[in-house]
C-alpha positions as CSV (number, residue, x, y, z in Angstrom):
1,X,-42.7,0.6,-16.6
2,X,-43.0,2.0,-20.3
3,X,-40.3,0.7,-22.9
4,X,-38.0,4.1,-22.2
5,X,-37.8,3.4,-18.8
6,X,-36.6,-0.3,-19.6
7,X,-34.4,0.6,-22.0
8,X,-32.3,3.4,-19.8
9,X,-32.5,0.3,-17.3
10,X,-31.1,-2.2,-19.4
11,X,-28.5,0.9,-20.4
12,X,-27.2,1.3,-16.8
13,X,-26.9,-2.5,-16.4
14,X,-24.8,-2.9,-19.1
15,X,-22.4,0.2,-18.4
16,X,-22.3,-1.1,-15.1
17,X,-21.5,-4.6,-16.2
18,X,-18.5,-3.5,-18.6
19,X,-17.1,-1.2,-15.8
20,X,-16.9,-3.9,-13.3
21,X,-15.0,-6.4,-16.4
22,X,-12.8,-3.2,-17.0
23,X,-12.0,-2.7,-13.3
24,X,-11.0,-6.7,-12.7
25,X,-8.7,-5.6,-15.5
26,X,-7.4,-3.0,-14.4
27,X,-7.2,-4.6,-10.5
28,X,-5.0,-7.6,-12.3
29,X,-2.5,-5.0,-14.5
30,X,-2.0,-2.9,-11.7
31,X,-1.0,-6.3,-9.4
32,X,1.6,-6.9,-12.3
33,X,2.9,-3.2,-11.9
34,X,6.6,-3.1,-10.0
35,X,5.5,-3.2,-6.1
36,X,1.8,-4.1,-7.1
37,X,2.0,-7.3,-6.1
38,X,2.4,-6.3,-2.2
39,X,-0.7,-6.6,-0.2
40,X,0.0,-8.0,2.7
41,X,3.7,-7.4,2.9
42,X,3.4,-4.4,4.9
43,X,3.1,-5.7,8.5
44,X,3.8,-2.4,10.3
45,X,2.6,0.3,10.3
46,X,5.9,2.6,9.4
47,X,5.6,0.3,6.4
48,X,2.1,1.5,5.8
49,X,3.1,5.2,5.9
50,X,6.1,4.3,3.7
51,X,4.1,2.7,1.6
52,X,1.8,5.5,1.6
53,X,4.1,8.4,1.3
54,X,6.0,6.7,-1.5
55,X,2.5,6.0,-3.6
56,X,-0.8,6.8,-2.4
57,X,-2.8,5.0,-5.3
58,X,-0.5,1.8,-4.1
59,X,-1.5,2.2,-0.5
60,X,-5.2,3.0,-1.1
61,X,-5.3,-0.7,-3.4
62,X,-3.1,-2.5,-1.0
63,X,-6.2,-1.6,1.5
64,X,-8.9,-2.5,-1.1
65,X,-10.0,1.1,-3.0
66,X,-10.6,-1.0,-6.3
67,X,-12.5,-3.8,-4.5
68,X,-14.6,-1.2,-2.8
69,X,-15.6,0.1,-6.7
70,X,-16.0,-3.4,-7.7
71,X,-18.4,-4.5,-4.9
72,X,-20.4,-0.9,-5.6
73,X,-21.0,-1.5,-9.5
């Protein structure tokens, strides 16, 4: 591998490395958010759709969207 090649490398480790601090971050502000906090609290599934009609962001991280993008980077 020549130098450039390592470089862009070392580059796309790094962003990758500061994206995954940002989104443990961002997973532990959005738990402290009113109603972030309830994974696991929806037993049923009409809570699920509730959950889901009221705030799809909510009900894609109650089901584990931002531990999906953590496990990826």
């Amino acid at each position: 591998m020549t130098e450039n090649h390592q470089r862009a490398l070392y580059v796309i480790g790094g962003v990758a490395a500061l994206l995954t601090v940002l989104n443990g971050l961002a997973e532990i502000g959005i738990t402290f958010l009113p109603g972030g906090g309830m994974s696991g609290d929806s037993s049923t599934a009409v809570d699920w759709f509730t959950l889901f009609r009221n705030s799809p962001f909510m009900g894609l991280r109650n089901l584990g969207l931002l531990n999906i993008f953590f496990t990826v980077l």
